[in-house]
N, C-alpha and C positions, 0 to 999 in steps of 0.2 A: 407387140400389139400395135395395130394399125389404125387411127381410128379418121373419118372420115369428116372433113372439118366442113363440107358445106351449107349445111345446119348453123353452123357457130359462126359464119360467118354472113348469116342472112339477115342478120338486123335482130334478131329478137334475143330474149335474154334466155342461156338456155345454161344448165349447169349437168356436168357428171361426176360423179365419185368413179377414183380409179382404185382399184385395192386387187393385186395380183403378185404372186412370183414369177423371177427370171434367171432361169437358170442358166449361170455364166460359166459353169465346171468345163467346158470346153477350150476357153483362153489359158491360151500358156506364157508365164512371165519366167524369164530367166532359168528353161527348163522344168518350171513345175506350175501345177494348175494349183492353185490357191485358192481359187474363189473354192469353199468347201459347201456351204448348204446356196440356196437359192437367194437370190436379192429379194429381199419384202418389200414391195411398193404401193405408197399409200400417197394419196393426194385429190386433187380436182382439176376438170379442164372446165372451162366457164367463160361464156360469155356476156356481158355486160356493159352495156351501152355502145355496143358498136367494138367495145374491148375486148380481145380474145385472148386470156392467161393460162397457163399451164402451171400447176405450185404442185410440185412434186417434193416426197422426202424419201431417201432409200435406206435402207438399211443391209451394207453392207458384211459379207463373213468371209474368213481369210483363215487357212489355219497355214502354216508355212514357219520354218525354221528360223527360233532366234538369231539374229546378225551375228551376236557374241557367243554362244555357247551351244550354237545348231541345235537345241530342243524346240521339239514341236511346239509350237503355242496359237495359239485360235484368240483372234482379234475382230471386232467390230467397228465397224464405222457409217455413221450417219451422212448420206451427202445429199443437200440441197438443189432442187431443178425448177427453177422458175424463170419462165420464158414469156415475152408478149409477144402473139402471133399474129403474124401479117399477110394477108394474100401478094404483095407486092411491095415493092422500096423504092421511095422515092428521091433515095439517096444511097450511094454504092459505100458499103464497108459502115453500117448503122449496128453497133455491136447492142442496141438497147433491144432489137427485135430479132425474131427469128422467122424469116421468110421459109414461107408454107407456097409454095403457087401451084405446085399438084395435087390441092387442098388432102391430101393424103400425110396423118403426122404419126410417123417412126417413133413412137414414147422407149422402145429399147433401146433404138441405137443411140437417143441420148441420156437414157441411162445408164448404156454401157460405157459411154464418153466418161460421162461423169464418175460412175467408178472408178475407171482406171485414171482419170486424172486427179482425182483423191487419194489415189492407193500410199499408203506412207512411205517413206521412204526408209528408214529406219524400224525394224519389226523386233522390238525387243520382249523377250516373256516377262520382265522386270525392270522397273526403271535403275535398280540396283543390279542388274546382271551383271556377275565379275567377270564371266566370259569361258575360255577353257587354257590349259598351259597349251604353250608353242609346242613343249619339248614331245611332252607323254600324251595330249590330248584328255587331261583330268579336267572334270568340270570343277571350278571351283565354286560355283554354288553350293555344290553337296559334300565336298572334303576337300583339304588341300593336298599338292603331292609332295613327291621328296626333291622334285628336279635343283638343280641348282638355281639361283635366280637371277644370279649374275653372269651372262654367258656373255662372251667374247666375240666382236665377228672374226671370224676365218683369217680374212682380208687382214685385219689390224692384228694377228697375231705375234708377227715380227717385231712392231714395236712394242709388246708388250714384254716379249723375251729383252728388248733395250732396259727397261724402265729398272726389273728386274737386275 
């Protein structure tokens, strides 16, 4: 969504409600598209006394395989987009604003920013996930196996025929 900031930026006090989806199912992270339903975005663009803000909040959807034990799990996350907008800088590298000067403001492309620079790093279906065995590939959420547990590397085999 594009919206057209020379209005907001005419002196008067002028306010919008922004409330839309955005659908990101296109982006691929690490060979799979994650984003699973659309971003919900809810917020205002507003201006006020010569002040032009942007308070955006997204609500993100991810459905993508546990880190530990590769079940599907569908996760959530809130990210915050609040910006003060400026037709011009009177100073280079002012990280408090966000220069607009083809009074034209891109609200996706910094909500897709902001999505992916939120995305967790860690995507686990349980903060207790045991994970899966090395040997058989058994989930151990849902039973244990028979593997042995104490396996041997390869490499250090020779000295364990010593010890013996």
């Amino acid at each position: 969504m594009q919206i057209d900031l020379k209005r907001f930026f005419s002196g008067e006090d002028v306010g919008l409600p922004i409330s839309y989806p955005l659908d990101l199912s296109g982006i691929e992270l690490n060979g799979m598209h994650p984003f699973s339903k659309p971003v919900g975005i809810s917020g205002k663009l507003e201006s006020k006394t010569n002040l032009v803000t942007l308070d955006l909040t997204a609500r993100v959807f991810v459905r993508c395989p546990c880190d530990r034990c590769a079940e599907e799990v569908d996760i959530s996350y809130d990210v915050a987009v609040f910006y003060r907008l400026v037709p011009e800088l009177n100073q280079d590298g002012n990280d408090d604003f966000l220069l607009v000067d083809s009074m034209l403001l891109d609200i996706d492309r910094l909500v897709r920013e902001a999505a992916l620079l939120n995305y967790p790093t860690k995507l686990l279906c349980c903060d207790s996930c045991k994970g899966i065995c090395q040997t058989c590939g058994c989930n151990f959420n849902r039973r244990q196996c028979g593997c042995e547990k104490k396996q041997i590397d390869p490499r250090l085999e020779a000295l364990k025929k010593l010890i013996d």
